[in-house]
N, C-alpha and C positions, 0 to 999 in steps of 0.2 A: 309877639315874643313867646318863646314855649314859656310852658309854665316850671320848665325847671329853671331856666335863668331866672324866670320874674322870683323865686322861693330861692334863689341866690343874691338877688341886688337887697331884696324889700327882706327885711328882720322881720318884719310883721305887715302881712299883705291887707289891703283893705280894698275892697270891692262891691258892686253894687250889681242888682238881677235889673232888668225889666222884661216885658211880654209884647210882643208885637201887638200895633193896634191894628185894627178890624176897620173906622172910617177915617175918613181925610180929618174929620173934627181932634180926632183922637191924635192922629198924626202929628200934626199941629204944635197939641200941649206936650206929648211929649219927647220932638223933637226942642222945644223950649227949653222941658226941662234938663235933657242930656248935657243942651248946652250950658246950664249953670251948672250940674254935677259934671261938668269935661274940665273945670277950672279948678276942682278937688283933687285932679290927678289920681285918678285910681290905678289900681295895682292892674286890674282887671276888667270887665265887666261881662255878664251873661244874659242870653237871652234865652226866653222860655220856649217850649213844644207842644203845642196843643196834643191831647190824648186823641193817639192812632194817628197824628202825624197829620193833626186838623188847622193844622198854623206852619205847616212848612212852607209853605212857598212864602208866606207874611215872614216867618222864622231868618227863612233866609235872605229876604231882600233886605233886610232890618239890620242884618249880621253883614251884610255886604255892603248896606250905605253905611255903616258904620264905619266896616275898616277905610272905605275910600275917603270921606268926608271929618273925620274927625281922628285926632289924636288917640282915642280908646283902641284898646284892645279886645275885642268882641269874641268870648267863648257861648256857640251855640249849643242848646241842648240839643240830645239827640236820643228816642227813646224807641222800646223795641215792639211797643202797641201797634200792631197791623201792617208791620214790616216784613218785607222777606229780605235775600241776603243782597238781592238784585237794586230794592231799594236803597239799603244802608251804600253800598258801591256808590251807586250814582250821586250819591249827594254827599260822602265824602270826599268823593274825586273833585266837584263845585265847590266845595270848601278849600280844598288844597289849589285851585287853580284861582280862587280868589286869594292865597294867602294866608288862611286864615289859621293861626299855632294849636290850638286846642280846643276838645272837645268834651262836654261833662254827660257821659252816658249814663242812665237812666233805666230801670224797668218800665216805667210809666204807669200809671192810671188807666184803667178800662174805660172806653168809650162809652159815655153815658146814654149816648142818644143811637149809639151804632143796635139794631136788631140785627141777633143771630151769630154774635162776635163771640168767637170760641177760642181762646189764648191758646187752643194748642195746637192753632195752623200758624198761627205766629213760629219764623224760624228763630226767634230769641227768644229765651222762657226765660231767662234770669239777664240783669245787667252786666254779669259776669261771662255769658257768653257774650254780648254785644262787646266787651271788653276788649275779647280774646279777638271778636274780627276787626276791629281796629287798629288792634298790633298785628295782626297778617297784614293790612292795609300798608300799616306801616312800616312792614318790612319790603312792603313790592316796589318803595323809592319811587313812588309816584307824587311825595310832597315834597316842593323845593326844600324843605325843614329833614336832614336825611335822616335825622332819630323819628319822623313824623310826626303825626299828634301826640301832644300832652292832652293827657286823659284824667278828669277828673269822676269820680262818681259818689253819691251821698250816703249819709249815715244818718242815722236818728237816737240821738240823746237819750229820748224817752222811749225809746223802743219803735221798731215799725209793726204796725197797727195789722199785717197780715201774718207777724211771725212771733205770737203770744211768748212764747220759749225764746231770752235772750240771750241762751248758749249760742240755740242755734242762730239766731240773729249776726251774731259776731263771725261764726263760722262762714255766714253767707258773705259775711263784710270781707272778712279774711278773703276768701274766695275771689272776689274781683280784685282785689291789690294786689293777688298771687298772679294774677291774670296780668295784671302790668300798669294798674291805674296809679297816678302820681300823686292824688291827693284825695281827700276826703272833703266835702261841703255838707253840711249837717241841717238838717232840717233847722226850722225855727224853733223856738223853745224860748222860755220864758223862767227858769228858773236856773241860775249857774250851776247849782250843783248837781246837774244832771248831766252838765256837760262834761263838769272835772271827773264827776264820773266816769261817762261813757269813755273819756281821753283816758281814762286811767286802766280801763278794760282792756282797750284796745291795744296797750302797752302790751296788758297781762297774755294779748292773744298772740302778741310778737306782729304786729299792726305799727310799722315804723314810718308809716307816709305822713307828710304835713295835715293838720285836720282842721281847717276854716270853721268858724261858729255862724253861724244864719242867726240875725238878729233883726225882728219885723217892729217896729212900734207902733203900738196904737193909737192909732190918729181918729176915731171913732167907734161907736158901741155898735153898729153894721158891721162894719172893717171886722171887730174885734172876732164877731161870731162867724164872718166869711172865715177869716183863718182857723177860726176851730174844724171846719169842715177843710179847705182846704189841703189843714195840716196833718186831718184825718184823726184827732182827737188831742189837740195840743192841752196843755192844762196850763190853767191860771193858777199862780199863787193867791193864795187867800188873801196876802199885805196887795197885792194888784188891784182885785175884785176889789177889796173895801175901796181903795181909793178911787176907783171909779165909778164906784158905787153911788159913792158922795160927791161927783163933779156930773152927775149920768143929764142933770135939767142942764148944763151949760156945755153945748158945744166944745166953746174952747178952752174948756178945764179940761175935759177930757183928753182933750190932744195934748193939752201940757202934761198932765199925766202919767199921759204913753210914751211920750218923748223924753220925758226926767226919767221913768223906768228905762228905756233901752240906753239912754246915756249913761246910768250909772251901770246897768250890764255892761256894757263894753267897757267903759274906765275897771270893772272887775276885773275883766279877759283882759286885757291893757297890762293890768298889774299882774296879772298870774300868768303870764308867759304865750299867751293867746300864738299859734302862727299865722292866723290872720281873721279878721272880723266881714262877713257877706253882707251885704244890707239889702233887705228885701224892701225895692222904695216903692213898688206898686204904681210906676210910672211917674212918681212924683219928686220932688228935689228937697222943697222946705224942708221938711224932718231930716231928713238926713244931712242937711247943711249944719243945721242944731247943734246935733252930734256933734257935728267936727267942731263945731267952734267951740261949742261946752266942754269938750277933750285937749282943747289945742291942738287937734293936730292939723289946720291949714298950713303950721308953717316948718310941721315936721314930717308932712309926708313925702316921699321922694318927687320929684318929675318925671315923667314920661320921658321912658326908656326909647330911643328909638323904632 
């Protein structure tokens, strides 16, 4: 379903990431777990892109047994690391011939392991241009969907970590909605008012698209420091730290923790007018089952729209 009908049915979308796995073991758990999160009825869900397009062909088979095998609606990422325009073509036209409403485009992360990778043989240097070929895309009525992809692209709360200056941050944000993206997904972040912030910015910038909160919890003190890097410098609250500070020798204190902080984050965005909550579940279900039940909303979230 594009994602402008789903941001017309759903008053508040709720949705969930995962990453393509790499072994059959991997496979396994979490095709397991989809299937207990396919009974929470999400609004959405997305799959991740390995940096320089190191998980595409995993990206898309994952994106495509999804739409075939399961109720979900599978949004792939799609980023502009070691792409030319040749590439982007060919694996939107596979997308649209599978069906598939939307696409959440991305600048991407530098190839960590690529020697000699110079961003500026890349034919995308912002996600703003990746934007703009997606809406050429979808003016060429090459996707049964004749508005073509819903495009979604991300924001960060707390700033993004390569554009110190969050004037110009906003500008660049500005910049890809002007281009034609329908919605905003925000990094993770772990303090709300950073988020009522950045929403409140992006108001100021004339930023009128739906804007999704990313919401990760932590389920371990590994977990905790992988997302700090991941998220490229996320910050703890100090009231977080301590508490996990004090549960750090028991396991599963800690997981209670991280799961009571992201519950009562989202019951916040819940009550202050959220238009929709991401959950970042790291291929997992339990946490984010939590969620729902500590919120009530098993039995308030819509069904699976056609």
């Amino acid at each position: 379903m594009h994602i402008r009908d789903i941001f017309a049915a759903d008053s508040t979308t709720l949705s969930f990431e995962f990453f393509p796995p790499k072994t059959e073991a991997d496979s396994l758990v979490l095709y397991e777990n989809i299937a207990s999160l396919e009974t929470l009825h999400p609004s959405f869900v997305s799959v991740t892109y390995g940096a320089g397009g190191g998980t595409r062909e995993l990206t898309h088979n994952l994106v495509v047994r999804l739409k075939k095998t399961t109720n979900l609606d599978p949004t792939p990422h799609l980023t502009c690391v070691c792409h030319q325009a040749a590439d982007i073509q060919s694996i939107l036209e596979k997308y649209a011939e599978a069906g598939v409403s939307n696409i959440l485009a991305l600048g991407g992360d530098p190839p960590r392991d690529l020697t000699g990778y110079v961003k500026a043989n890349d034919a995308f240097q912002q996600a703003g241009d990746l934007v703009r070929f997606i809406r050429k895309f979808n003016d060429s009525d090459a996707h049964p969907d004749k508005r073509g992809f819903g495009i979604g692209v991300a924001g960060f709360p707390e700033g993004h970590p390569a554009t110190p200056n969050r004037l110009d941050e906003l500008d660049h944000l500005k910049a890809k909605v002007d281009e034609g993206a329908d919605y905003i997904c925000t990094q993770l972040f772990f303090d709300n008012r950073d988020f009522y912030d950045f929403r409140e910015r992006c108001e100021l910038a004339g930023i009128r698209v739906p804007i999704i909160a990313g919401i990760m919890p932590v389920t371990s003190l590994s977990g905790m420091k992988r997302m700090a890097q991941l998220a490229l410098g996320a910050h703890f609250p100090a009231r977080l730290t301590k508490a996990l500070q004090r549960a750090q020798d028991d396991a599963t204190a800690v997981r209670n923790v991280g799961i009571h902080w992201a519950t009562e984050q989202s019951r916040d965005l819940l009550d202050n007018g959220v238009k929709g909550i991401h959950f970042y579940t790291l291929n997992r279900s339990d946490a984010t089952r939590q969620i729902y039940s500590s919120l009530g909303l098993r039995d308030s979230i819509p069904v699976r729209r056609g």
